[in-house]
Phi, psi and omega in degrees: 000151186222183202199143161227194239234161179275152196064008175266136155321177180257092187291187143189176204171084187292130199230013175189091172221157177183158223254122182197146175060028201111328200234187183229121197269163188196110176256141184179208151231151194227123150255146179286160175257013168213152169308316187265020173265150175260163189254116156254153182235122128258170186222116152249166183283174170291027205223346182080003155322095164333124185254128192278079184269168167240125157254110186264134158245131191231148163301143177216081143305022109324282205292322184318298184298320171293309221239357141283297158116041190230064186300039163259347201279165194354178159266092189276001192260139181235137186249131199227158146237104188217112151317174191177144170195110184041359169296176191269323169267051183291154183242098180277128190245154195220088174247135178274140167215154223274211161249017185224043153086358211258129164272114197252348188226111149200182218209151172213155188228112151270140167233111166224142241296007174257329137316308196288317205286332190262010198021070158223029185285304186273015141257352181250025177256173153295324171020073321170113180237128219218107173208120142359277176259145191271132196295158205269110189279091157257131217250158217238025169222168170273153189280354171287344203280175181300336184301309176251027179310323192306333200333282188328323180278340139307311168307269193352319220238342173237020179282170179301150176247210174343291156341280218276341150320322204267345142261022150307264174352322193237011172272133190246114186301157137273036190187080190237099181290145169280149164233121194288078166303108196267096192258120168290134154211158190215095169060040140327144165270118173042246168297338170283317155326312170321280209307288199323306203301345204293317217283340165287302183317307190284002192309184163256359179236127203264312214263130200216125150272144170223098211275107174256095193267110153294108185250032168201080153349293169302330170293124166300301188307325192288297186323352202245340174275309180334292172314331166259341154321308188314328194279333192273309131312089197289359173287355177273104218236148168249112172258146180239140166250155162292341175202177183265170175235033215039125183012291184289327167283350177292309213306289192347309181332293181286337169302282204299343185256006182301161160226028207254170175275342175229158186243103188275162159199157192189120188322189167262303158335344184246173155176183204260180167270190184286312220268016179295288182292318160341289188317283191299343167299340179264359191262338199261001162286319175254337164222120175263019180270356171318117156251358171215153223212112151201167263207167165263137212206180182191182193244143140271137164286217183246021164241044167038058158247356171198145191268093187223183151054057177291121164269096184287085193251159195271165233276207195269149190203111226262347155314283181314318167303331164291320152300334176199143156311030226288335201272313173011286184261170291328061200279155198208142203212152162256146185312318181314329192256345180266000167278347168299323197272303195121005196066179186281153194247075178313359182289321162288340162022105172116289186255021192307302241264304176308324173296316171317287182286347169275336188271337175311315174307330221266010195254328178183151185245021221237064199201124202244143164256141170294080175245093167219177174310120110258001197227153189204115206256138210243112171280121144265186167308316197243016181291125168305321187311316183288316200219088183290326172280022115000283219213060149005283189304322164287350167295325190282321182321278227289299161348274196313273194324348209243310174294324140337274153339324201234010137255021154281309186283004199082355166304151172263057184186138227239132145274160178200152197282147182282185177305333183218121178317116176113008186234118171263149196225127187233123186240110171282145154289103206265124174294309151222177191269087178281169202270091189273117182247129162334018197321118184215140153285147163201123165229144180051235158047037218255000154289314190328301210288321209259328163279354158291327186274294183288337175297321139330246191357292213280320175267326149298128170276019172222154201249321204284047186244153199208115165260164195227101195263150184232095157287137214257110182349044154010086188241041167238110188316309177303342177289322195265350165284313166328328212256338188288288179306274210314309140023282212253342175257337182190108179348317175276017187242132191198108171281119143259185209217124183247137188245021168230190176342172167264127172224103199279324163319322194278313179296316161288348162280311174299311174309301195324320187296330172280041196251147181246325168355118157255040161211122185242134198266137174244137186215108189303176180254033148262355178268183173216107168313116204225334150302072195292321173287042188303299170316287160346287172316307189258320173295322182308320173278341196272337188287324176300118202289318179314340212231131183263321185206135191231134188242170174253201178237118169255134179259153152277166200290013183243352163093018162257161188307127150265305191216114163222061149124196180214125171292081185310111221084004183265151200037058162090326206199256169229163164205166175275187198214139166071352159324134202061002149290170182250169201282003174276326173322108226285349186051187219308126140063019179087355184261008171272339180249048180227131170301155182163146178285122171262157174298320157205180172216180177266187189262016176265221286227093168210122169268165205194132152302137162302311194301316177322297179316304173310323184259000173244009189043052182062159161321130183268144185318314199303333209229116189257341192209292200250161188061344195289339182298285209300347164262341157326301194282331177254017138286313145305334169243016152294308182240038157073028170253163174260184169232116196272163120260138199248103208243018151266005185241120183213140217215145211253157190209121191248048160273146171304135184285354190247347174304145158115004165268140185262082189309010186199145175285347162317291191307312174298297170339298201275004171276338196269311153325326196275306173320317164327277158308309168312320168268358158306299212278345183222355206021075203280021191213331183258296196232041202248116160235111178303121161314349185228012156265150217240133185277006194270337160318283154335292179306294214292310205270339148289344168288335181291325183281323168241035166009049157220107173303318191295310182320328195289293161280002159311292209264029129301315191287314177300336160251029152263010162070349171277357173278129161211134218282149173315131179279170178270000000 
C-alpha cells in the first residue's frame, strides 16, 4: 500500500530501467492521491495477455519526503520484473483503488523492450523525477550558450526584489558596522562610475563609505564627476594621489583612509545589487565572529545590459582556493585583519587580491559565503572578466602567490600553472615515505585484481605500499592458485581469508587488522592505477593534520568521468559530480580538474589516516553494499576532518556505466533499506547541507525545467525561511 498527501492525482516514476536475461527490469516509484487508497501494478503483452511480473515495494525516503514532507511514509518504491520472449510490447498498468476495492483511477505505460535496450526509454516516457534536491549540473558549457540562455531572466526574477528592499530598508540591526567600500581607479569611463556609485546609493543598508582614490589626476573630466559625486553624498569620500602608484597601492590608499569596521572592494568597472551589504550585515547579526565575507558573482556585458556566466560557489574550501581564485567578489574583510595581514602586496600585481585572500586564510578561518548574485563584473576588451590571457602577467602573479602562501605555512610543496589559465595544480614533496597498505576485497575476478595490482607494480613510483587482499568466498580453484603465485611473487602481498557474507564494510574492516600502514587505501579489485605519483599526490594532502581522506577521479575506460567527488543530497541522498564528462573537461568554473575540499568521496579509491580509521571506527556494519563510503566520510568530517578530492589522480574504474541498477528483489529491498538508513544517521533530506554545494544551482535548474518563475522563486524564498503562503 501506498499512501499520499490528499487531492494530489495519482503518480509514478520509473527512474531506472533495462533489459537482461529475458525480463525487463524497472525501479522507480508510485503514490495514491488519498491515504487509504492503494496502488495495484499488472502487465500485459501485447496481446493483452496477463504478464507473471513480480512487484516489489520498497522504502524511497526521497519520494517520502517530496511527496509526504516524511522520508518515513509508506514504502513508495517500486521494483518491477516482467519477462518477456520476443514480443514487441509489453504494458504497466497503474490502478488506484479506493477503500471499498472500486478503481477509481489508472494509468498504462507501454514499454519496448528494443527502445529500452536502445537506452531511449527515458526519453520518450513521460516519467517524472522526483529529488529534494537536484542532482547537482556542472554544466560544461558558459551560460551565454543556448542551453542557458534564460540566465539573465532568471537573475531578473530572482535579485531582491522592492518589497524585500523596502523592509530592508526600515530594518534596525543591533549590531550595524560601518563597511568602507574601497574603489581604485584609473581613467574611469563615465559611464562605469555612473553605474557603480549609482549601484552603492541604491544599497538597502545605509551605513556605508565609499572610498574612491583617484589615481590619475591629469584626467579633468573623471576629477570633476568625482567631485560632484562627492558633493551629492557626504558618504562619498575622494582620495586624490598625485600619480598611479599601481593597484595594490591605490587600494592600500583607500584602506588607510576608510574609517569603517569593515573594508569591501570593488573593481572600477563593475558594481553590486542593492541588497549586498544588507546580506553580509544580516549575517554579522547572526555570527558576529565573521571575518571575511564574499558572494556569488556573474559577468556583464559592457553596457551592463545582459546578465551571463554565473559563478556559483561553494561555501569556503581552502583547496579549491589553492586551484583557483574562487573566493576574489564581493569580498568584505573586517579593518582588524586587514591591519594584521598587511594590506595588498605590489609585489603581485596583477594577482594582489589573491595574494590577499591567502594571507586573510592564513588568519582566520571566520570566513562566510553569501550565496546569492551580488557582485556583477563587467566584461571589456581589456577586462580579465573577457579574457583572463588579456593579462598573462597575472596568471604568473598568482602562481609566485600561491607559492608564497605554502611557503609561509610550511608545506613541501610547489604550485604550477594548470590546464586552463587562472587554475593552479599543487605538486607536493613528501618529507618522508610512510608504509602505505592496500586494502582490495575480492572473490573470484582474479584477471580485474591482477591488473590492478600489476598496474601498482608497473607504474607507481613510491615503493613503500603494501597490499592486503580479503578473499571474499571464492569458488573458482584458479582464484586461490592466483593467490598462491602473486604471494610468492611479491613480497608486499598478503591474502586473508574473510569467511562469513558478503559486507563490505565488515570485509574491509576485517583486512584493517592486518594492515601494517599508518596510512590505509580502501582499492575496489576494478581499478587500474593510470597515475604513476598517486602516493605522492594523496599523502601530501592525506599528510596535512586538518585532512582525514583523500579521494581520486576515476574514469570509465572511454575516458570519461565516473566519480570526481561526491555530492551529498543529490539525486535523493549523493551522487557523484561531473559524471560523464570527459577527463580532460575542465567542467563548471574549473572544478572537475581542480583538488577541493568535498563531502565525500568514493571507497574504490579512498586513503585514511590510520589514526583517523581508528578513531571513528571503520566503515559501519550496518551499510553491507551501498553508502558505507559516504558514511564513512561524513563520520570524518563529523570529527573535524576535511575530505579532499585530488583531481590530479586518475584511475580507470572498470564499472558499468549501466551498474548501480538493482537487478534482484533481495538486492533492491536492501538498497532501499540502506537509503533508509544513511538518512536516518544524518538526515540528508531535511535538514543535511552540503558545504560545497552552491543551492543556486537548484533555483537555476527548476526554472530551467520548469520554466516556471514563480514556482522558482518560491522555493528560494522557502529555503531562505522567507516564504509565505499567499491567501486565499
Amino acid at each position: 500500500m501506498v499512501s499520499n498527501a490528499k487531492g494530489k492525482a495519482m503518480e509514478y516514476c520509473f527512474d531506472s530501467i533495462f533489459v537482461k536475461n529475458g525480463k525487463i527490469f524497472a525501479t522507480g516509484w508510485a503514490v495514491s492521491s488519498v491515504a487509504e487508497n492503494e496502488i495495484e501494478i499488472t502487465v500485459t503483452d501485447e496481446k493483452k495477455t496477463p504478464v507473471d511480473a513480480i512487484v516489489t515495494w520498497a522504502a524511497r525516503p526521497d519520494v517520502g519526503l517530496a511527496k509526504y514532507g516524511d522520508p518515513k511514509a509508506g514504502h513508495v518504491g517500486i521494483f518491477l520484473e516482467i519477462p518477456f520472449h520476443g514480443q514487441h510490447l509489453v504494458t504497466v498498468y497503474f490502478k488506484e483503488k479506493n477503500a471499498q476495492g472500486n478503481v477509481i483511477s489508472e494509468q498504462s505505460l507501454p514499454l519496448n523492450p528494443a527502445l529500452i535496450a536502445a537506452r531511449k526509454f527515458l526519453k520518450e516516457s513521460k516519467a517524472q523525477y522526483v529529488s529534494t534536491k537536484k542532482s547537482l549540473i556542472w554544466l560544461k558549457k558558459k551560460l551565454t550558450g543556448n542551453e542557458y540562455a534564460d540566465y539573465d531572466t532568471w537573475l531578473r526574477i530572482m535579485r531582491v526584489s522592492r518589497q524585500e528592499l523596502f523592509e530592508q530598508r526600515k530594518t534596525k540591526f543591533s549590531y550595524a558596522p560601518k563597511f568602507s567600500v574601497v574603489v581604485p581607479l584609473y581613467h574611469t569611463p563615465a559611464k562605469f562610475l555612473k553605474d557603480l556609485v549609482r549601484s552603492m546609493m541604491y544599497q538597502s543598508y545605509a551605513n556605508w563609505e565609499l572610498c574612491l582614490v583617484n589615481a590619475s589626476p591629469e584626467d579633468v573630466h573623471l576629477t570633476s564627476l568625482l567631485e560632484n559625486w562627492a558633493m551629492r553624498d557626504k558618504r562619498i569620500r575622494v582620495i586624490r594621489l598625485e600619480k598611479n602608484l599601481g593597484i595594490a597601492q591605490n587600494t592600500n590608499a583607500g584602506i588607510a583612509a576608510s574609517t569603517g569596521e569593515f573594508i569591501a572592494f570593488l573593481d572600477h568597472d563593475d558594481f553590486l545589487e542593492p541588497d549586498a551589504l544588507f546580506c553580509y550585515a544580516d549575517a554579522l547579526n547572526k555570527d558576529k565572529t565573521i571575518d571575511v565575507f564574499y558572494s556569488d558573482e556573474d559577468k556583464t556585458d559592457e553596457y551592463a545590459a545582459h546578465y551571463f556566466y554565473p559563478h556559483f560557489k561553494s561555501d569556503f574550501n581552502i583547496d579549491l582556493l589553492h586551484a583557483n581564485n574562487y573566493m576574489c567578489h564581493f569580498l568584505a574583510v573586517r579593518k582588524s585583519l586587514v591591519d594584521t595581514v598587511g594590506g595588498l602586496n605590489e609585489k603581485f600585481d596583477g594577482a594582489q587580491d589573491y595574494d590577499f585572500v591567502l594571507r586573510l586564510t592564513e588568519n582566520t578561518k571566520k570566513i562566510y559565503h553569501c550565496p546569492r548574485i551580488l557582485y556583477h563584473w563587467r566584461c571589456s576588451n581589456q577586462s580579465t572578466a573577457a579574457n583572463q590571457g588579456n593579462k598573462m602577467y597575472a596568471i604568473h602573479a598568482g602562481k609566485a602567490a600561491l607559492n608564497a602562501h605554502y611557503k609561509r605555512i610550511g608545506w613541501n610543496a610547489r604550485a604550477q600553472e594548470g590546464a586552463v589559465d587562472g587554475w593552479y595544480q599543487t605538486k607536493f614533496t613528501l618529507k618522508e615515505e610512510p608504509l602505505v597498505s592496500i586494502l582490495i576485497p575480492n572473490k573470484d575476478h582474479t584477471d580485474d585484481l591482477d591488473v590492478c595490482l600489476n598496474s601498482f607494480f608497473e607504474r607507481a613510483d613510491y615503493q613503500n605500499y603494501e597490499f592486503i587482499i580479503i578473499e571474499n568466498n571464492s569458488v573458482l580453484p584458479e582464484t586461490f592458485a592466483y593467490y598462491e603465485k602473486i604471494e610468492k611473487e611479491h613480497d608486499n602481498v598478503k591474502v586473508v581469508y574473510w569467511e562469513a557474507g558478503f559486507n563490505y564494510s565488515a570485509i574491509n574492516n576485517f583486512g584493517f587488522k592486518f594492515a601494517k600502514g599508518d596510512y590505509i587505501m580502501l582499492l575496489n579489485n576494478d581499478v587500474e592505477l593510470i597515475t604513476p605519483d598517486i602516493f605522492q599526490s594523496m599523502l601530501g594532502f592525506c599528510m596535512r593534520p586538518e585532512v582525514g581522506i583523500v579521494g581520486a577521479k576515476l574514469l570509465y575506460n572511454d575516458h570519461t568521468v565516473q566519480h570526481a567527488g561526491v555530492l551529498v543530497g543529490a539525486g535523493g541522498l549523493a551522487d557523484h559530480v561531473f559524471k560523464g564528462i570527459h577527463e580532460d573537461d575542465p567542467g563548471y568554473m574549473g572544478r572537475a580538474i581542480s583538488s577541493q575540499d568535498v563531502s565525500a568521496v568514493t571507497a574504490a579509491c579512498l586513503l585514511v589516516k590510520r589514526s583517523v580509521y581508528e578513531e571513528v571506527g571503520g566503515l559501519e556494519d550496518e551499510f553491507q553494499v551501498a553508502f558505507n563510503d559516504v558514511d564513512f566520510c561524513l563520520k570524518v568530517r563529523k570529527a573535524g576532518y576535511l575530505i579532499v578530492y585530488d583531481a590530479d589522480v586518475k584511475l580507470f574504474h572498470y564499472e558499468s556505466k549501466s551498474r548501480g541498477m538493482e537487478d534482484t528483489t533481495e538486492r533492491f529491498i536492501r538498497f532501499g533499506n540502506e537509503m533508509m538508513l544513511l538518512n536516518s544517521k544524518w538526515d540528508i533530506l531535511s535538514t543535511f547541507v552540503d558545504p560545497y554545494y552552491n543551492p543556486n544551482f537548484s533555483y537555476l535548474e527548476y526554472y530551467k525545467i520548469n520554466h516556471t518563475i514563480k514556482e522558482a522563486r518560491k522555493q528560494q524564498l522557502i529555503a531562505r525561511g522567507e516564504y509565505s503562503a499567499p491567501k486565499k
